[in-house]
C-alpha positions as CSV (number, residue, x, y, z in Angstrom):
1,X,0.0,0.0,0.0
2,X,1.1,3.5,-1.3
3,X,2.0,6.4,1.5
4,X,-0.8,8.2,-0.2
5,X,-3.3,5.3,0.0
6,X,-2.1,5.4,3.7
7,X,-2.8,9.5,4.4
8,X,-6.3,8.9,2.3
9,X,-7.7,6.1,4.9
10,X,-6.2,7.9,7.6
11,X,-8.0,11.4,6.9
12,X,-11.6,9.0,6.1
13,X,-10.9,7.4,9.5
14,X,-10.3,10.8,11.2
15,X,-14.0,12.2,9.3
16,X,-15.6,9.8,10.0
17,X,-14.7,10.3,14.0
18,X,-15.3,13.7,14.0
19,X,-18.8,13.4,12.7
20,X,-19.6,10.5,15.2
21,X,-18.3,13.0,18.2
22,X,-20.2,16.1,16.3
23,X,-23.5,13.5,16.4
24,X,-23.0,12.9,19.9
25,X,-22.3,16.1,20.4
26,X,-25.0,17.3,19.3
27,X,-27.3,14.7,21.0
28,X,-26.1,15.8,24.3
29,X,-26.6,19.4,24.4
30,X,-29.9,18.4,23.1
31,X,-30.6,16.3,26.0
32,X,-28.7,19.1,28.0
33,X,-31.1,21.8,27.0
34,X,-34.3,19.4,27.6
35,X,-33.1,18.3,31.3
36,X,-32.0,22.2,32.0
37,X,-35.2,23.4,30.2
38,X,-37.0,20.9,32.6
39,X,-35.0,21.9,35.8
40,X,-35.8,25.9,35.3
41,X,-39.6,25.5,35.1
42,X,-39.7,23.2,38.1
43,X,-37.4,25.7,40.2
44,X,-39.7,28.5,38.9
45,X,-42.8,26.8,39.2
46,X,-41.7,26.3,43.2
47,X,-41.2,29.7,43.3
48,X,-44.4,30.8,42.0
49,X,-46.0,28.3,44.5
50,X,-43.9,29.2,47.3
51,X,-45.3,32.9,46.3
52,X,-48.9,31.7,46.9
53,X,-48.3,30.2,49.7
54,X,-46.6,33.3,50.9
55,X,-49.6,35.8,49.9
56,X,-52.4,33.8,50.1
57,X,-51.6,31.2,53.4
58,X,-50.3,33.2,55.6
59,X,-51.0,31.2,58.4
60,X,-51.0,27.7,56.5
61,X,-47.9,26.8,55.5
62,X,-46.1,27.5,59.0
63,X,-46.7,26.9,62.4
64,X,-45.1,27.9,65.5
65,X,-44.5,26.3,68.8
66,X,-43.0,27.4,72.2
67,X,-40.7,24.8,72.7
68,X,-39.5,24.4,69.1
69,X,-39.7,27.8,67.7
70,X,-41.2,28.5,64.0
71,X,-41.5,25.0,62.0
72,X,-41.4,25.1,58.8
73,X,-43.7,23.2,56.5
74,X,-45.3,21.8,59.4
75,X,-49.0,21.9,58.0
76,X,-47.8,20.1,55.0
77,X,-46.0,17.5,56.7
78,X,-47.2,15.0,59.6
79,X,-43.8,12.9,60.5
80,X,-40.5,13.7,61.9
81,X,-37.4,12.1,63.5
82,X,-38.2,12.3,67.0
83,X,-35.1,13.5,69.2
84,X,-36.4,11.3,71.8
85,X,-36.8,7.9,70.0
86,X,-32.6,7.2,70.5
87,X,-31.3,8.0,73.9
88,X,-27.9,10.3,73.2
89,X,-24.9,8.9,74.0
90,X,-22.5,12.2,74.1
91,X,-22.6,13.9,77.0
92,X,-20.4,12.4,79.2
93,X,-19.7,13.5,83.0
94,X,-16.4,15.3,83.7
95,X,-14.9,13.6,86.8
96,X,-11.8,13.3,88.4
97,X,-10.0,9.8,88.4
98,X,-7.1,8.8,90.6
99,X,-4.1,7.8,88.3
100,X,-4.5,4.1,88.3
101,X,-8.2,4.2,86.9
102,X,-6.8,6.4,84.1
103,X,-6.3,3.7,81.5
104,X,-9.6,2.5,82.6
105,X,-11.0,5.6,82.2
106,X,-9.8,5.7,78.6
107,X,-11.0,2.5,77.6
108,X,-14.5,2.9,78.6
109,X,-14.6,5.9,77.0
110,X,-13.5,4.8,73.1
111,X,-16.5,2.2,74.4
112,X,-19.0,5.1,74.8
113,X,-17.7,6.7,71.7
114,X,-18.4,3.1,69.1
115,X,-21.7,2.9,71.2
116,X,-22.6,6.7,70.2
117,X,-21.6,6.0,66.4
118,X,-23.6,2.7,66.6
119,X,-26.1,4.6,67.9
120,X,-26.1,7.3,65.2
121,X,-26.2,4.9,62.5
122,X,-29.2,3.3,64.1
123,X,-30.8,6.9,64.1
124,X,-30.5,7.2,60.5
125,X,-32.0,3.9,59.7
126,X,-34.8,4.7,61.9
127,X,-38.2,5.6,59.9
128,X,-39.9,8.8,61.1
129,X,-42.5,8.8,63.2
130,X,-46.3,10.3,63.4
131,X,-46.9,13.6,64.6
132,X,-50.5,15.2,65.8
133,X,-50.7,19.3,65.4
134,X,-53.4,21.5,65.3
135,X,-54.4,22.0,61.4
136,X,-56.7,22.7,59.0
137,X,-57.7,20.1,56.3
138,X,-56.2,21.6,52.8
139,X,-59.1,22.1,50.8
140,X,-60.7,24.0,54.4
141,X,-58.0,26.5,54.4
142,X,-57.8,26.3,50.4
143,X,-61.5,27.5,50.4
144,X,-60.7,30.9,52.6
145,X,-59.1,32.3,49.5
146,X,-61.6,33.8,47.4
147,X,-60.6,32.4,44.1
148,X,-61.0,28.8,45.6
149,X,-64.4,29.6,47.1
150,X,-65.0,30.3,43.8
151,X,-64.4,27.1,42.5
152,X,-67.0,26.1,45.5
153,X,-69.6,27.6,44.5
154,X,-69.5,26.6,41.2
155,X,-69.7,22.5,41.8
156,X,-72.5,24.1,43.9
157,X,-74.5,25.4,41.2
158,X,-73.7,22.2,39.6
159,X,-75.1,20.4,41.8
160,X,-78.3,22.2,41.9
161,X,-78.5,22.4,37.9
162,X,-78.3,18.3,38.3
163,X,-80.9,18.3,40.8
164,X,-83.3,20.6,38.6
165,X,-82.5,18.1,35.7
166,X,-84.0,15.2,37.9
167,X,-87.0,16.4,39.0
168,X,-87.7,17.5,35.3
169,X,-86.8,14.2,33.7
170,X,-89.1,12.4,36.7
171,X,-91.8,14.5,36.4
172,X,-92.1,15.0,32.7
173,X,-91.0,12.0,31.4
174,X,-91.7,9.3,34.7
175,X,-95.0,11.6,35.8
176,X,-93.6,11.7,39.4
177,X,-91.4,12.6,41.1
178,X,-88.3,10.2,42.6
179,X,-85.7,11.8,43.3
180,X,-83.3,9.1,43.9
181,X,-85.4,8.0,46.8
182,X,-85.6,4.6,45.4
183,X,-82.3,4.0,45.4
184,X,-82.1,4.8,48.9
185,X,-84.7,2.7,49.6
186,X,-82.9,-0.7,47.6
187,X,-79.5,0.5,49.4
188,X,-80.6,0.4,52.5
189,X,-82.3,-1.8,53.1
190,X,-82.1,-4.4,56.4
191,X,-79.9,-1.7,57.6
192,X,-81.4,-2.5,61.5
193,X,-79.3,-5.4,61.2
194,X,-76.5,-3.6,59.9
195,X,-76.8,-1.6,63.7
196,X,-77.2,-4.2,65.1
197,X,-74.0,-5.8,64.3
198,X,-72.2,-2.7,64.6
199,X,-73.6,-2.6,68.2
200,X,-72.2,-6.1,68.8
201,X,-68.7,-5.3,67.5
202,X,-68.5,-2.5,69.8
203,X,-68.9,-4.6,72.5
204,X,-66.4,-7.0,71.3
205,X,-63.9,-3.9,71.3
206,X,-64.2,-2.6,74.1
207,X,-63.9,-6.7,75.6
208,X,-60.6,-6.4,73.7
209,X,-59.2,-3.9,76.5
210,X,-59.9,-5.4,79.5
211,X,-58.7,-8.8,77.8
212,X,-55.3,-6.8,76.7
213,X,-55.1,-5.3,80.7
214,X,-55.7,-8.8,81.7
215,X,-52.6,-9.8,79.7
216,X,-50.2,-7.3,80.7
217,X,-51.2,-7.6,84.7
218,X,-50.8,-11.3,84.6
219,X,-47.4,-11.4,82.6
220,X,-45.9,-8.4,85.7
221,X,-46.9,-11.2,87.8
222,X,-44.6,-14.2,86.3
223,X,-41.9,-11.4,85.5
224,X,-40.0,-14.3,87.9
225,X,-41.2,-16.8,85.8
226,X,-39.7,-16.3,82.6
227,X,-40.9,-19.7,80.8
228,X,-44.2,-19.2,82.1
229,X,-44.3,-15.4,81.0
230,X,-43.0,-16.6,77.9
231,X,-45.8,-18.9,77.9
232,X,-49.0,-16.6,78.5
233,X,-48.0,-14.3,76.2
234,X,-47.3,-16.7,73.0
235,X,-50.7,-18.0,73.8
236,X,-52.9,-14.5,74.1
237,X,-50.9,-13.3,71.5
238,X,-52.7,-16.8,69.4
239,X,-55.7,-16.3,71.0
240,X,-55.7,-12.4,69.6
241,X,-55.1,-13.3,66.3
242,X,-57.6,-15.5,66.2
243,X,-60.3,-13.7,67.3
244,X,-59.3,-11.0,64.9
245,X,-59.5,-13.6,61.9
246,X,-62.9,-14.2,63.4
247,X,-64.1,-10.9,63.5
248,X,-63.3,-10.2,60.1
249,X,-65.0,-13.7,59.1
250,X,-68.4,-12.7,60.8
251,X,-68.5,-9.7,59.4
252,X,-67.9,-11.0,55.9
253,X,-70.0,-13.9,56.1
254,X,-73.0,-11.7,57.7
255,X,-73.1,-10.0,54.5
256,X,-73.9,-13.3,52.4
257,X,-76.4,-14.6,55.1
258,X,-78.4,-11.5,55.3
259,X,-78.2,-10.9,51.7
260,X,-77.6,-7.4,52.1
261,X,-77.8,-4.4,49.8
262,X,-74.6,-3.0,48.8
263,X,-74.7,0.4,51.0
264,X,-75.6,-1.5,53.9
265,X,-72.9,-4.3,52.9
266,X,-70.4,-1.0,52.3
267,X,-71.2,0.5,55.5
268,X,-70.9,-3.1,57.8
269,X,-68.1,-4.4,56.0
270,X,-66.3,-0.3,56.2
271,X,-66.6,-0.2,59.5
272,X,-65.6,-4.0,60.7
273,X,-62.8,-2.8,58.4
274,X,-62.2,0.0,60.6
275,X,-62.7,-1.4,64.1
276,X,-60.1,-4.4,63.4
277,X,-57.3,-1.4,62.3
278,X,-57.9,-0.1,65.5
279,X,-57.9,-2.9,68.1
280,X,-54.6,-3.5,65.7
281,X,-53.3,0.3,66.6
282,X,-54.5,-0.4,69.9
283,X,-52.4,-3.3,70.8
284,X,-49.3,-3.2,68.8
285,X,-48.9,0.9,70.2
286,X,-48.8,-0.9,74.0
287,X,-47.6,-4.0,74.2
288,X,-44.0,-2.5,73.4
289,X,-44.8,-0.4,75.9
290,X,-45.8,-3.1,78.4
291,X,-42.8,-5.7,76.9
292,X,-40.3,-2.9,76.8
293,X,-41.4,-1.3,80.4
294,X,-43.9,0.7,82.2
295,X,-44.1,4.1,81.4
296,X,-43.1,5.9,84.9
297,X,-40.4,8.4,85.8
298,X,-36.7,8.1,88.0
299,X,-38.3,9.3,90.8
300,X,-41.4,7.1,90.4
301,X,-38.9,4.2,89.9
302,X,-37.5,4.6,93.0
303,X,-40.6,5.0,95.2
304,X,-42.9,2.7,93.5
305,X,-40.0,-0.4,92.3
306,X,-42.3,-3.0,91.9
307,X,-45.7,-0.7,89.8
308,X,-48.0,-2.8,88.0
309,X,-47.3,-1.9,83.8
310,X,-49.2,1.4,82.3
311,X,-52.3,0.2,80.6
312,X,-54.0,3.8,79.6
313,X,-57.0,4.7,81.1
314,X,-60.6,3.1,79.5
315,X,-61.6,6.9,78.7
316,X,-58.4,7.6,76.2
317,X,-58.9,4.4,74.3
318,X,-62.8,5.1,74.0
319,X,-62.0,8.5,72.2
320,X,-59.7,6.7,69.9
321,X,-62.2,4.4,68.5
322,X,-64.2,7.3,67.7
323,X,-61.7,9.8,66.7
324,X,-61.0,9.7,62.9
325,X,-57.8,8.2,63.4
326,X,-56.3,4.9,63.0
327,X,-53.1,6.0,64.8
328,X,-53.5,5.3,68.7
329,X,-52.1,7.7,71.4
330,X,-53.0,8.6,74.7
331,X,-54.2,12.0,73.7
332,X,-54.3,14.3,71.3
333,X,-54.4,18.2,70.4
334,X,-57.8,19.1,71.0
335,X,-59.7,22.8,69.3
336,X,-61.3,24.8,71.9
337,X,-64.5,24.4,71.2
338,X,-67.0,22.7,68.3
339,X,-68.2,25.3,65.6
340,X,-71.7,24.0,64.9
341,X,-72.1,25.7,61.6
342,X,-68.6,24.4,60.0
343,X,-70.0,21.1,61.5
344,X,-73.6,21.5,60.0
345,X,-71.9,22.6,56.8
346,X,-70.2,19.4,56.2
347,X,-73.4,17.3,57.4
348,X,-75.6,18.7,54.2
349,X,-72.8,18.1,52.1
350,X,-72.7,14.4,52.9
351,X,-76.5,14.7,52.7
352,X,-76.6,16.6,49.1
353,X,-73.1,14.0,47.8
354,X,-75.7,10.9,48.3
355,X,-78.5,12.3,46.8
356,X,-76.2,13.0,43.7
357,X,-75.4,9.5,44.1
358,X,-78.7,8.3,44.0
359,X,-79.2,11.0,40.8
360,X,-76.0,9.0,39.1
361,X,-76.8,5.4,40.1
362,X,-80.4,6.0,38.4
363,X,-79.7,8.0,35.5
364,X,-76.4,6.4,34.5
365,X,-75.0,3.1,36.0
366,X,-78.7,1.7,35.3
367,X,-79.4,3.4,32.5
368,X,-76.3,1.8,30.9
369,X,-75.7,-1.8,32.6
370,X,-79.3,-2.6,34.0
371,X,-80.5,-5.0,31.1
372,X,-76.7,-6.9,30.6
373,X,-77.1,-10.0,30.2
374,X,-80.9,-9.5,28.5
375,X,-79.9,-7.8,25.5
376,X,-77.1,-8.1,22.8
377,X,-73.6,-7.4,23.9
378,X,-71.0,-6.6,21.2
379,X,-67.7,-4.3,21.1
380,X,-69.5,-1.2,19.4
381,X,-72.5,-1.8,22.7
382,X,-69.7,-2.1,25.2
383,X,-67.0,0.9,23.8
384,X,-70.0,2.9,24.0
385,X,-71.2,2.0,27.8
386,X,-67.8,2.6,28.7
387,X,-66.9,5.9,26.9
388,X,-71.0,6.9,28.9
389,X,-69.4,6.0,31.8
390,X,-66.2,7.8,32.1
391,X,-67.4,11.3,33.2
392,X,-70.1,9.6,36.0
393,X,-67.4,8.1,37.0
394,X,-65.0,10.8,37.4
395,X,-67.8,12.8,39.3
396,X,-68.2,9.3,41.4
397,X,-64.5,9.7,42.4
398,X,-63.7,13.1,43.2
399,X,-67.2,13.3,45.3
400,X,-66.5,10.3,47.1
401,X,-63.5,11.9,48.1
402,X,-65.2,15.0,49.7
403,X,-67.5,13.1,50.8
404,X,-65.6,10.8,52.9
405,X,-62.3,12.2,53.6
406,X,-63.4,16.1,53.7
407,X,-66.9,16.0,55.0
408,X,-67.9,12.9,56.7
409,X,-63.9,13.6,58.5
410,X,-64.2,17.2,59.6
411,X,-67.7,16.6,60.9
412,X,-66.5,14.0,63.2
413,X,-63.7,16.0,63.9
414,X,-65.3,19.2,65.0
415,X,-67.9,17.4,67.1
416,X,-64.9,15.7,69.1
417,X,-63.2,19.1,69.4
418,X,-60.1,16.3,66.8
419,X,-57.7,19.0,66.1
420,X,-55.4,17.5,63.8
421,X,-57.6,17.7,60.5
422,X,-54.6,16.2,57.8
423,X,-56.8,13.2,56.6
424,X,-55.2,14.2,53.1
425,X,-52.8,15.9,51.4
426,X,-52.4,18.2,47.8
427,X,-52.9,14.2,46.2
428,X,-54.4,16.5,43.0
429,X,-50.5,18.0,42.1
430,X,-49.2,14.7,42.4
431,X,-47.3,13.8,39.4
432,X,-45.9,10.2,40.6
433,X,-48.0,7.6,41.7
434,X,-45.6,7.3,45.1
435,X,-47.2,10.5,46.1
436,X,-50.6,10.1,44.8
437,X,-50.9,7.3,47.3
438,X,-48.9,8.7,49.9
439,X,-51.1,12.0,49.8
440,X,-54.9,10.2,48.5
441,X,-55.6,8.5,52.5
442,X,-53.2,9.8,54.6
443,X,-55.5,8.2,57.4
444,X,-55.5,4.8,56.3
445,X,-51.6,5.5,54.8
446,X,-50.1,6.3,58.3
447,X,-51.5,3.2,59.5
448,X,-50.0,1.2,57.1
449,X,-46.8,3.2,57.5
450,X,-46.7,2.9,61.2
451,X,-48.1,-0.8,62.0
452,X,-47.6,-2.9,58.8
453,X,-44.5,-0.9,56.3
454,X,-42.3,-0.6,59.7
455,X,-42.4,-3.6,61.3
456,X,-42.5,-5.4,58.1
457,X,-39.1,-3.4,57.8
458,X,-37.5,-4.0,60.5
459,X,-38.5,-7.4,61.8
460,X,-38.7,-8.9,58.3
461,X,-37.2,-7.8,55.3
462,X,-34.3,-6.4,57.5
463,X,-34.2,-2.7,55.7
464,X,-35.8,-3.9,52.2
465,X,-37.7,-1.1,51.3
466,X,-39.4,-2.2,48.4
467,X,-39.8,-5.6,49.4
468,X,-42.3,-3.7,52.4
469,X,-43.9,-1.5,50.1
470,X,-44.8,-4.3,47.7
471,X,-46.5,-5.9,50.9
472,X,-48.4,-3.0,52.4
473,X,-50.0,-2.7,48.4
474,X,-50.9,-6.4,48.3
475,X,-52.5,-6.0,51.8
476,X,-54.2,-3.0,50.8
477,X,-55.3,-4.1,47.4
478,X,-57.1,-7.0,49.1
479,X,-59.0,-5.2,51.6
480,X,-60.1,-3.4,49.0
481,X,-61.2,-6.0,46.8
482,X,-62.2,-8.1,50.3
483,X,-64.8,-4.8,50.7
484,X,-65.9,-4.8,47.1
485,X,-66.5,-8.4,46.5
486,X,-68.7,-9.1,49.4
487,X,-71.2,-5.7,49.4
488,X,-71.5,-7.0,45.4
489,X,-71.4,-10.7,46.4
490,X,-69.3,-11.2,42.8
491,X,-65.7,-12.8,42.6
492,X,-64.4,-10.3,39.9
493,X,-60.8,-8.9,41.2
494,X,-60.6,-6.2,38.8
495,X,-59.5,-3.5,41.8
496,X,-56.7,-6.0,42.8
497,X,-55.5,-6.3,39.9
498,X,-55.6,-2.5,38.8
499,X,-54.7,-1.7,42.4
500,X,-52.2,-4.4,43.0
501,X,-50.9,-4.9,39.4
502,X,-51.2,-1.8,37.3
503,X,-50.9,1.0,40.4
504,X,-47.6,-0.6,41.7
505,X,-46.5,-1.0,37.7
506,X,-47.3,3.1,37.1
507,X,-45.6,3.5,39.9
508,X,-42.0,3.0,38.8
509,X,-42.9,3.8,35.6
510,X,-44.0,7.6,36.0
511,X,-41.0,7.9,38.6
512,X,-39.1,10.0,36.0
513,X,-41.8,11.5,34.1
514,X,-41.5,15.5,34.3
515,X,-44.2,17.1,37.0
516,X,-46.3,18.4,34.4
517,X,-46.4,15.3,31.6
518,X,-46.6,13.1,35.0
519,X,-50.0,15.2,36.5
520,X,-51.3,14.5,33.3
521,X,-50.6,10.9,32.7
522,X,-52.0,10.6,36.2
523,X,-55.2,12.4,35.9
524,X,-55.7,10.5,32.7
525,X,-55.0,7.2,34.5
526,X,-57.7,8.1,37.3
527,X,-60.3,9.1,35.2
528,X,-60.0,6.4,32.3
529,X,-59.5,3.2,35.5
530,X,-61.9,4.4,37.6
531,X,-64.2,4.6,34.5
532,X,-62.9,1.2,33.8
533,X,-63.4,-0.1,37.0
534,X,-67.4,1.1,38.0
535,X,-68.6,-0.3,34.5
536,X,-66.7,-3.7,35.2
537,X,-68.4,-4.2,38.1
538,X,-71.9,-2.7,37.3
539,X,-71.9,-5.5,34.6
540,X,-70.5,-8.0,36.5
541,X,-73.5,-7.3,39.1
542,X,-76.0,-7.1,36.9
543,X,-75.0,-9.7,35.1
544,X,-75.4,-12.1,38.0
545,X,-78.8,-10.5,38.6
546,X,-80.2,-11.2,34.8
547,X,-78.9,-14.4,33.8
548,X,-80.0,-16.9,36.9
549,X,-76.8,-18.8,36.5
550,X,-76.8,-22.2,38.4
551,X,-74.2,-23.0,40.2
552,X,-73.1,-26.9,40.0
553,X,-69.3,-26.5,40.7
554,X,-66.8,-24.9,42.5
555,X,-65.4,-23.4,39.3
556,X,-68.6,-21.8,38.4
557,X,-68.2,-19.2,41.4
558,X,-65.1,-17.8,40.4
559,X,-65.6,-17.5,36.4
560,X,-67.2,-13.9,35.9
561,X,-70.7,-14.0,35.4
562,X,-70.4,-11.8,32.5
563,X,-68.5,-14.4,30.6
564,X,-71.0,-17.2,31.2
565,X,-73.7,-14.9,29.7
566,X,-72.6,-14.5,27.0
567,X,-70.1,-17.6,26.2
């Protein structure tokens, strides 16, 4: 090969590198821009927010106490590391040693020093933990500015304009006039049972405390006895599992025997629901306190040596089952006094959310699903009862939110003087699923956070984060479908499996998706699964209504009844 063959392949070579590095870079100040583009909205969005909150929630967005000083963001957030949850191991008595216990002196203290770095990294590992404050719900101080109240009044005036298109519809077209009573009526029914059950749990609670005092007065008796202590408590700790298992059997089954309607199967099976998550808070909150010790001071210690352990008092745990909290403590920050109109104000808006309810149910979910499984079924039929569904649907969502974690919450609240009113967060900026369902419950969250995520991560999974969070979704994806399945009476887990399968899939997948592409995508998802989800289960129900399936095997109970219709 020539010298000038040689240069030619050389200068081709060195071309064809300098357009491969101009490509790339190119592509990377591309990206570049994107990401920085990306990174200056998000910074100036904050600031436009942090603006906001600076004009318009003057007294929202910080809170002040005496001890602490001015706390910032404490409305907005509800856990932090408590100083007291790891003794501190630094301060260290100054005292003077003769010369021979010098050596020893230094010895023990390189000890204290590993034990205060053991200690510190134990700190950091250590999850947060809840904190009560006296706060407003968001959407109650978001209403005080006039431009939200705004909003208000609007849905208001929707509301009415729905109402007014009822009563016409009924009286022109039906020649009476329902309003939605009849589905009130079908709902619930048998609901005297319902009370009556509800009345029997409640007495099964509070059997739970005196049960749990029993426990813990009995094992400071064998404290001497270590094998029999050891023994007691293994078996009441079997024998309170059990009866848990069976109180979330009867309730269950009670719903199949009675044949109940599905608002009176909601409310029994809800609030079973509720009462186990309690006795659960209730015990878990103190037994450590009675295995770990009783509560008491030094001075207390040395008078009274020998103290039966703290059980707290029957009035504090009382107030807890009522209080709109599933996170037990002995007491909590309490509002002065009960303002009966804010409390009136969130009773009609329960009142006026079911009759919309009622309005929806009659004019849309029966309208649309009632006669499945009696007339023809195809793809055009069923793209069409799903696209009628989608804004129902939407309004089903967001008012079941008001309703339940805004009104029905604050209205409990106020007449039990509950101060801390955070039963949700801003879940509507959310553009990650991680916050969405961090923020959507914060009520039923913490108690998933405190009693199932932490122990789960440090008793089991030794630190695995996402090994707990997969668990506390499975758990809560089948109380959901548990509570869905029974008030229907249909095996059709479509909520575990969007709930269990899809939510825990979006949520790694819109992890990096930029705020505002993400609060889209999210919004989307709501709307278009809930959508998915209410006409799933309107024809499944119906379905099992229309066709009079038999049922020979034990396959035939879990194949949808939809499918046997029509296959």
């Amino acid at each position: 090969m020539s010298e000038e063959q040689s240069r030619t392949m050389e200068t081709d070579q060195i071309h064809f590198v300098r357009e491969k590095l101009q490509k790339f870079q190119s592509k990377m100040l591309l990206d570049f821009d994107q990401r920085l583009s990306c990174l200056i909205e998000d910074v100036l969005q904050d600031i436009r927010q942090q603006e906001l909150r600076a004009h318009e929630f003057r007294h929202f967005d910080i809170s002040t106490s005496r001890e602490r000083g001015p706390v910032a963001n404490a409305t907005w957030h509800n856990r932090r590391q408590l100083a007291s949850s790891i003794k501190s191991t630094t301060d260290f008595d100054v005292i003077d040693y003769p010369n021979g216990q010098a050596d020893a002196q230094n010895e023990t203290t390189k000890a204290q020093t590993q034990q205060q770095q053991q200690a510190e990294q134990r700190r950091r590992r250590q999850l947060p933990d809840k904190v009560f404050v006296t706060r407003e719900s968001y959407l109650t101080a978001l209403l005080q500015v006039e431009h939200m109240r705004t909003i208000y009044h609007i849905f208001g005036i929707i509301l009415v304009m729905f109402l007014l298109n009822v009563i016409c519809y009924d009286y022109f077209v039906e020649g009476n006039f329902n309003l939605g009573l009849g589905t009130f009526r079908g709902g619930l029914k048998r609901l005297h049972w319902v009370m009556g059950v509800w009345l029997l749990e409640h007495i099964f609670v509070l059997t739970l405390f005196y049960a749990f005092q029993g426990w813990a007065v009995v094992r400071a008796k064998l404290q001497s006895y270590s094998s029999l202590q050891r023994f007691w408590s293994h078996s009441c700790l079997i024998l309170y599992v059990s009866a848990q298992l069976v109180f979330g059997y009867v309730s269950t089954s009670l719903c199949l025997k009675f044949q109940l309607p599905f608002v009176s199967a909601c409310v029994l099976l809800l609030e079973s629901t509720r009462l186990l998550m309690k006795m659960h808070a209730f015990v878990r909150y103190n037994a450590e306190r009675v295995l770990l010790g009783k509560q008491k001071t030094d001075d207390d210690d040395l008078q009274h040596p020998a103290r039966s352990p703290y059980v707290p008092p029957l009035h504090c745990y009382v107030y807890f089952l009522f209080a709109p909290t599933l996170i037990y403590r002995d007491s909590y920050p309490r509002t002065s006094h009960i303002r009966w109109k804010f409390a009136l104000c969130r009773l009609l808006e329960i009142v006026a959310i079911a009759f919309l309810y009622a309005f929806i149910h009659e004019r849309h979910i029966h309208e649309h699903f009632g006669k499945i499984g009696k007339e023809s079924l195809g793809a055009p039929q069923l793209i069409v009862k799903f696209f009628g569904m989608i804004l129902p649907s939407a309004v089903i969502f967001l008012c079941g939110f008001y309703m339940i974690l805004h009104s029905w919450l604050n209205f409990t609240s106020e007449l039990l003087r509950f101060g801390d009113r955070m039963f949700y967060k801003d879940w509507w900026t959310s553009h990650t699923y991680d916050s969405y369902y961090r923020n959507w419950n914060v009520v039923v969250h913490d108690w998933l956070y405190e009693y199932v995520y932490r122990d789960v991560y440090r008793h089991i999974f030794k630190g695995s984060k996402l090994a707990a969070s997969l668990l506390v979704f499975m758990i809560s994806a089948l109380v959901h479908e548990q509570v869905l399945g029974f008030a229907l009476q249909v095996f059709f887990p479509v909520m575990f499996v969007l709930f269990g399968g899809v939510g825990v899939a979006l949520v790694f997948l819109m992890r990096r998706a930029p705020k505002k592409l993400g609060n889209i995508l999210l919004w989307f998802s709501l709307i278009s699964g809930n959508g998915m989800l209410i006409s799933l289960y309107a024809m499944e129900y119906y379905a099992k209504r229309n066709c009079q399936l038999e049922m020979v095997s034990w396959s035939d109970y879990l194949t949808p009844a939809i499918w046997r219709c029509y296959h």
